[in-house]
matplotlib code that plots the C-alpha trace (Angstrom):
import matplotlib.pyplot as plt

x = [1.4, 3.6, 5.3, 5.8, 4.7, 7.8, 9.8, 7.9, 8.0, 12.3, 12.4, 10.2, 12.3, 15.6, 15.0, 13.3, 16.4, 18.7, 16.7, 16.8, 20.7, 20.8, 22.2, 21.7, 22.7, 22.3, 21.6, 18.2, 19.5, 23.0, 23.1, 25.7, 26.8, 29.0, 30.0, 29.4, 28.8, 25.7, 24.0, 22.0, 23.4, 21.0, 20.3, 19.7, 22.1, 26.0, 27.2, 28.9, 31.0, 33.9, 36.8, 36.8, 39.0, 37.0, 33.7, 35.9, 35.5, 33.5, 33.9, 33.9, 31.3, 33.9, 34.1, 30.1, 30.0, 32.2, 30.4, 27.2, 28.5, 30.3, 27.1, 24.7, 21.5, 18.8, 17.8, 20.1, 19.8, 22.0, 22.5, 24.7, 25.2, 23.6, 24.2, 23.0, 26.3, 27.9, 30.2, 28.7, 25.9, 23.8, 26.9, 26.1, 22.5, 22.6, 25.1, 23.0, 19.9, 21.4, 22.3, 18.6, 19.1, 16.0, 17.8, 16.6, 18.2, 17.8, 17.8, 16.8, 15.2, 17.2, 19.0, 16.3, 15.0, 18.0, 19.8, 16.6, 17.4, 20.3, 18.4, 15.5, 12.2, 12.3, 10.9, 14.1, 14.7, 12.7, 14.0, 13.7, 13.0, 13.1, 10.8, 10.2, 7.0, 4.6, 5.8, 8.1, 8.1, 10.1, 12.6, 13.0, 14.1, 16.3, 17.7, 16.9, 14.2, 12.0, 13.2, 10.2, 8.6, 11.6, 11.2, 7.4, 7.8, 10.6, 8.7, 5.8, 7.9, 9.6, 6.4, 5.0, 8.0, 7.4, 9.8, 9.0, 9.0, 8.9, 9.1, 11.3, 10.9, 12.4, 10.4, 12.1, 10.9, 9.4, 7.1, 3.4, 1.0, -1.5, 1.3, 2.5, -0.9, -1.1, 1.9, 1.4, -2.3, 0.1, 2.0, -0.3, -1.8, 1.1, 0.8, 4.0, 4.1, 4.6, 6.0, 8.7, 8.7, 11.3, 12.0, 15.7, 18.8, 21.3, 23.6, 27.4, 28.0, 25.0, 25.1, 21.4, 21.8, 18.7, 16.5, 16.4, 13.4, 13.6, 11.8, 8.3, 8.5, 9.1, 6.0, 3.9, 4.0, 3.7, 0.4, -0.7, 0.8, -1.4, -4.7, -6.4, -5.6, -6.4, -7.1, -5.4, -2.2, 0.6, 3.8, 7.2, 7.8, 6.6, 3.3, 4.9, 7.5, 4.9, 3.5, 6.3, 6.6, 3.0, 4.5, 2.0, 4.8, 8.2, 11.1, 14.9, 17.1, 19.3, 22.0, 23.6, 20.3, 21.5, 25.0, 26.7, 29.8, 31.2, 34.6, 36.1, 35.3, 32.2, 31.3, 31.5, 28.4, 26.1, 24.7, 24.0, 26.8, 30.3, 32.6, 35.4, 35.3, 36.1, 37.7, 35.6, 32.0, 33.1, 35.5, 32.4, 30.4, 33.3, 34.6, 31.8, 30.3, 26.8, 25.2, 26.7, 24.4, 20.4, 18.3, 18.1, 21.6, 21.8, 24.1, 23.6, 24.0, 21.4, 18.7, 16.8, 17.4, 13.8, 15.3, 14.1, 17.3, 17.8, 14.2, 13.0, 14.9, 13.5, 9.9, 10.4, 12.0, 9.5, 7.1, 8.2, 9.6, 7.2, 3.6, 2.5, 4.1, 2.7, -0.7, -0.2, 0.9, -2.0, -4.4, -2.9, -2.8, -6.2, -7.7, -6.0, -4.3, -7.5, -6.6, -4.1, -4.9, -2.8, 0.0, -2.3, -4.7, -3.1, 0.2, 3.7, 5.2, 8.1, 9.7, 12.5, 12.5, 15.8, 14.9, 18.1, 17.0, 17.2, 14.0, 14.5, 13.5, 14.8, 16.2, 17.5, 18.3, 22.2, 21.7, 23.3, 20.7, 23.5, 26.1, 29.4, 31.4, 33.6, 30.6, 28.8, 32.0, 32.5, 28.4, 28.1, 31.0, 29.3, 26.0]
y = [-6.7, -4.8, -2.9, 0.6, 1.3, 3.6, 0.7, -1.9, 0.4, 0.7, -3.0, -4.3, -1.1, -2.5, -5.9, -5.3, -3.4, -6.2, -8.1, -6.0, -5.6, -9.4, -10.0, -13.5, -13.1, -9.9, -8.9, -8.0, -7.4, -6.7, -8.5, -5.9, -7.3, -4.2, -6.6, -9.9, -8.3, -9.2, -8.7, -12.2, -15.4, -17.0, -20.9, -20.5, -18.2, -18.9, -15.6, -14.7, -17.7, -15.9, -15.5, -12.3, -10.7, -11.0, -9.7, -6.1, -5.8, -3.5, -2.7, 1.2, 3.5, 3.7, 0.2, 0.0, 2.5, 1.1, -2.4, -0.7, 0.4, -2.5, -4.7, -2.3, -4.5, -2.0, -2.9, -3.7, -5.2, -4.7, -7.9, -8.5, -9.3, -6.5, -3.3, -0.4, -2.0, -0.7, 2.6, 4.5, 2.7, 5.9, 7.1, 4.0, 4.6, 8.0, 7.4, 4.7, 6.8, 9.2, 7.3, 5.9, 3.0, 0.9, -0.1, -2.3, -2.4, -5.6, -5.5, -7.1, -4.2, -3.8, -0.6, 0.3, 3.1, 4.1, 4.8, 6.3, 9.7, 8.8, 8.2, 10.7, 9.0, 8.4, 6.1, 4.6, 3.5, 0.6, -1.0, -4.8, -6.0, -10.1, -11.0, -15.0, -15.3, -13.9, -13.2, -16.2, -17.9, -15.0, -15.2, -19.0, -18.2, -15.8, -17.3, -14.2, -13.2, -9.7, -9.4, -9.1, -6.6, -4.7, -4.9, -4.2, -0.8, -0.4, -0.7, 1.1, 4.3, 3.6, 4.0, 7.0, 8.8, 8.3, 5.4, 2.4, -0.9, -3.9, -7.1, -10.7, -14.0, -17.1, -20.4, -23.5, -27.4, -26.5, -23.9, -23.6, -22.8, -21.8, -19.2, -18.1, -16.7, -15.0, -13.5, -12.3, -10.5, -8.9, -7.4, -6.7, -4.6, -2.6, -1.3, -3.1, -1.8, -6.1, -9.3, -11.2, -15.0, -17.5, -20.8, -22.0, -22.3, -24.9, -23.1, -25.3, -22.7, -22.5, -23.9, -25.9, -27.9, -30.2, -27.1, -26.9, -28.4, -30.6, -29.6, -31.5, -30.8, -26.8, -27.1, -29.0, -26.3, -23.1, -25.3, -25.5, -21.7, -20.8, -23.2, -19.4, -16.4, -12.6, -10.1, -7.8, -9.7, -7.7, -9.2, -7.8, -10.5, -11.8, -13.9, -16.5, -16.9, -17.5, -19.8, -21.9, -22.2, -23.6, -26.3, -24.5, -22.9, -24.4, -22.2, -23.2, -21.2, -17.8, -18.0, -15.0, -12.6, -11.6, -11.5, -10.6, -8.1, -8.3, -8.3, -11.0, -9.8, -11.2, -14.6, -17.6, -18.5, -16.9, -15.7, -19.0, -20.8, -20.2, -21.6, -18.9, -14.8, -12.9, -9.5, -7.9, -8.1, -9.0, -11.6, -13.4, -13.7, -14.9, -17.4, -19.0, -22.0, -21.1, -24.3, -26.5, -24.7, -24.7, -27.3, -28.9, -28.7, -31.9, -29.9, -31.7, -28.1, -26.6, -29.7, -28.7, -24.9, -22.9, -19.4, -16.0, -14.9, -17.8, -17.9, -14.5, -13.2, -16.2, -15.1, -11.8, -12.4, -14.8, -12.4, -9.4, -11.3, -13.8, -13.7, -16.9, -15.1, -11.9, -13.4, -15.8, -12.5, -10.2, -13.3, -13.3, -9.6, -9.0, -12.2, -13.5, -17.4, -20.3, -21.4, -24.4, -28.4, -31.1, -32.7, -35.1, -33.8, -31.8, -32.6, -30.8, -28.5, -30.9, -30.6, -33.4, -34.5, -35.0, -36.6, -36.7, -33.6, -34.5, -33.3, -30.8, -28.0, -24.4, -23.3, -26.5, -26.5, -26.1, -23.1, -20.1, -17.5, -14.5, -13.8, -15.1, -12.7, -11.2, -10.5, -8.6, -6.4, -5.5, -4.9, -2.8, -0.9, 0.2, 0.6]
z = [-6.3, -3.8, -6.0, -7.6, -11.0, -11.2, -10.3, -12.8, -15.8, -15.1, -14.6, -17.9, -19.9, -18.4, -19.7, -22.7, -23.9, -22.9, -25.3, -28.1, -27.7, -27.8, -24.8, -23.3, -19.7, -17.6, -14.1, -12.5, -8.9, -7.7, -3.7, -2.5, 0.7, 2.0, 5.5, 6.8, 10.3, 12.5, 15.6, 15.6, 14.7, 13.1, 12.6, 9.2, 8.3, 7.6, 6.9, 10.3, 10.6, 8.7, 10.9, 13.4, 11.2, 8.1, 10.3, 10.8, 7.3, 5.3, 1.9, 1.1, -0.6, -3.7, -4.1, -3.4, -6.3, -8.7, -8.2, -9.4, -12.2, -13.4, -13.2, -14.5, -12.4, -12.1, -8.2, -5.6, -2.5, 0.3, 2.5, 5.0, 7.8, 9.4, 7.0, 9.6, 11.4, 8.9, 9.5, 6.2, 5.3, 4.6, 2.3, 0.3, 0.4, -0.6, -3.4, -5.0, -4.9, -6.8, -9.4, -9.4, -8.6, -6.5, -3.3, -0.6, 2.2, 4.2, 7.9, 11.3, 12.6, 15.5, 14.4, 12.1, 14.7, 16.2, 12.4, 10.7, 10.8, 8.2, 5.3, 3.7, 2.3, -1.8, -4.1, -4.6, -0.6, 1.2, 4.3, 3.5, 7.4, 7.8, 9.9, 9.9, 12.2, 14.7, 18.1, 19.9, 16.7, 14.6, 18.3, 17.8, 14.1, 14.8, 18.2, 20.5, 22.6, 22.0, 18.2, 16.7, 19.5, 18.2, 14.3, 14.4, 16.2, 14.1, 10.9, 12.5, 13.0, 9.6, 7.7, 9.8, 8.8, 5.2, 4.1, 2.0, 4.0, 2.8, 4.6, 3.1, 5.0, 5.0, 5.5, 7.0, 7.8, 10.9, 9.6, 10.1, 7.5, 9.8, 11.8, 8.1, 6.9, 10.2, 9.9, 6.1, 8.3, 10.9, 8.3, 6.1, 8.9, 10.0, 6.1, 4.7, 1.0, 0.2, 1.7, -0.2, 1.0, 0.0, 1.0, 3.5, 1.1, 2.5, 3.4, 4.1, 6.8, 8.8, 11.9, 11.4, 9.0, 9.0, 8.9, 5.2, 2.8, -0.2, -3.5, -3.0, 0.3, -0.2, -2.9, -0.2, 2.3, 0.0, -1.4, 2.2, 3.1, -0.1, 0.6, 1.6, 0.5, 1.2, -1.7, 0.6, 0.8, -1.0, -2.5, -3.6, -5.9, -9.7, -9.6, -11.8, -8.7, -6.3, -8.8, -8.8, -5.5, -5.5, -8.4, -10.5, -13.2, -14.4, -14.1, -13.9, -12.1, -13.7, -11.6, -13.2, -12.7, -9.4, -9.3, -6.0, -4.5, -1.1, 0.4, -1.6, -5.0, -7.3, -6.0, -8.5, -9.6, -7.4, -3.8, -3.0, -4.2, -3.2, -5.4, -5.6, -6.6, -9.5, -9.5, -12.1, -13.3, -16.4, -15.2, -13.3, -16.7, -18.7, -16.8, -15.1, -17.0, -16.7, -18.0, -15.0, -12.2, -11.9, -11.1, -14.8, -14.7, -12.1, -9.8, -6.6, -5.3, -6.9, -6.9, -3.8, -4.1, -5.1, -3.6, -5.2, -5.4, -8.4, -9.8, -10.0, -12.4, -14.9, -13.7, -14.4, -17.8, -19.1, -17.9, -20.1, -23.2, -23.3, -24.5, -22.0, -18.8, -19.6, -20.0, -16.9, -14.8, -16.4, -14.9, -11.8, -11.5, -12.1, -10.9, -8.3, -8.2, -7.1, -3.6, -4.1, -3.3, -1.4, -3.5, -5.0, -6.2, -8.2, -10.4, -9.9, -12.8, -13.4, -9.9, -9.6, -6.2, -4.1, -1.1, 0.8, 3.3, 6.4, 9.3, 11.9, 13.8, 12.6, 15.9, 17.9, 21.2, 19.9, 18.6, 20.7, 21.7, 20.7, 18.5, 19.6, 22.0, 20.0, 17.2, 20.0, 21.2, 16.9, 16.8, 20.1, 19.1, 15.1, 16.1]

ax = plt.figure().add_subplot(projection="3d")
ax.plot(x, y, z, "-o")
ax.set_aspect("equal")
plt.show()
């Protein structure tokens, strides 16, 4: 596993406390999304289709701050948009560390060398850097030439300074196996401290919208992705996650486990979801009806969805308060997961199938190879 033994021992103490307070729903990760800024646009991605004036935005450290608090989450990631576009991003940063919080911060790379000398190295820091493929095909993801040239070097120079870097990528219809476990080598070389992978969310927003898999479909190709593995492969997420992606371990979704802050409040129910914002923490947890969203809830908005940012706060529960997912993530720990098999030879952990998912590529030929003009006049002008 690709993480800390600092950061595990908070995270199992965290939730084993909940549990002995008796509390039924609390967060793992806040996803503290400070702008909705970028410098890419994305197929995948419908974050920067907000209105100009939205995309000036940024929320402040204070109200950063008072976010953290409120929620109580243990790690937090900071999204965006692009969050080194932000005017006081290392302000944010520097206050969370201090309150010991595990931060990563999610970026494209692009600013990563440019902003570094910012931020200080600490156990509490990683730079989260997406990066969906090797070479052209990361470019095609990401609808712009020479990214990934870019993020490498940027990573490179991140680690030889001393910082944590972690990698997260998202895989679509069109992926390859073959061009995923090549990418997981190329990282794995550059000396990422782990990978976190995650299947395409639909987003309503994004301007691609036949990119994004069905359920049997997503377990297909992370059975495929998984059909050979590395010992040396590290990931930043909970075996029993990775499991389930394989259809080898039933999880539903805990849509409150990573509850998320950006400039409209707390969004109702979840990251994924937009249904609405609260304007406290509090407010979010009351007045959301939990038991309508998940996959076992039969919200058609939630059918297809297998997205880390929904399931791994169930894998890392069940894996601290229960005795099977401790012993399932002690097996995997110490002897790996067997290679996985095609789709029938082997039977799916209760994965309902919605089969309404359209086929695509991830980066059609409509897709714009930059962000829209006035994005690049706000982005040029922060960075």
């Amino acid at each position: 596993m690709g993480i800390p033994i600092s950061q595990m021992w908070t995270v199992s103490r965290y939730v084993l406390t909940q549990r002995l307070r008796g509390r039924k729903r609390y967060p793992l990760v806040l996803m503290l999304e400070p702008l909705f800024r970028c410098n890419l646009a994305c197929a995948g991605c419908g974050k920067i289709q907000h209105p100009v004036d939205v995309l000036r935005r940024e929320l402040t450290p204070e109200q950063c701050f008072q976010a953290v608090e409120e929620c109580g989450a243990p790690i937090v990631s900071i999204p965006g948009g692009e969050p080194l576009l932000h005017s006081r991003i290392d302000e944010i940063v520097r206050g969370l560390v201090r309150r010991k919080k595990y931060v990563y911060l999610c970026t494209n790379g692009l600013l990563l060398e440019k902003h570094l000398h910012k931020f200080k190295p600490s156990k509490y820091l990683s730079f989260s850097v997406h990066i969906d493929g090797v070479g052209e095909e990361h470019d095609a993801a990401v609808c712009r030439k020479g990214v990934y040239d870019i993020a490498v070097a940027a990573i490179k120079t991140a680690i030889d300074r001393g910082f944590r870097v972690t990698t997260n990528s998202t895989f679509f219809r069109d992926a390859d196996p073959e061009q995923a476990r090549k990418l997981f080598d190329e990282l794995t070389e550059l000396g990422v401290e782990g990978m976190m992978i995650s299947p395409g969310y639909e987003y309503e927003k994004a301007p691609q919208q036949d990119n994004f898999l069905p359920r049997e479909e997503t377990v297909h190709l992370f059975r495929r992705i998984f059909s050979r593995t590395k010992a040396a492969w590290r990931f930043n997420q909970s075996p029993l996650f990775l499991e389930f992606l394989k259809g080898r371990w039933d999880l539903d979704c805990t849509p409150w486990g990573n509850p998320t802050y950006n400039l409209f409040g707390w969004q109702k129910p979840c990251y994924l979801v937009d249904e609405g914002y609260a304007k406290t923490y509090q407010e979010l947890m009351d007045s959301v009806q939990w038991e309508n969203y998940g996959q076992a809830s039969g919200n058609p908005k939630c059918a297809n969805c297998m997205v880390h940012s929904g399931y791994e706060a169930t894998a890392v529960q069940e894996t601290f308060t229960t005795w099977t997912g401790f012993w399932k993530t002690a097996s995997l720990v110490l002897f790996g997961s067997p290679s996985t098999q095609p789709l029938s030879d082997e039977p799916l952990m209760q994965l309902q199938v919605n089969s309404s998912a359209k086929s695509g590529k991830a980066c059609a030929s409509s897709c714009s190879t930059e962000a829209p003009a006035e994005l690049v006049e706000l982005s040029s002008r922060a960075s």
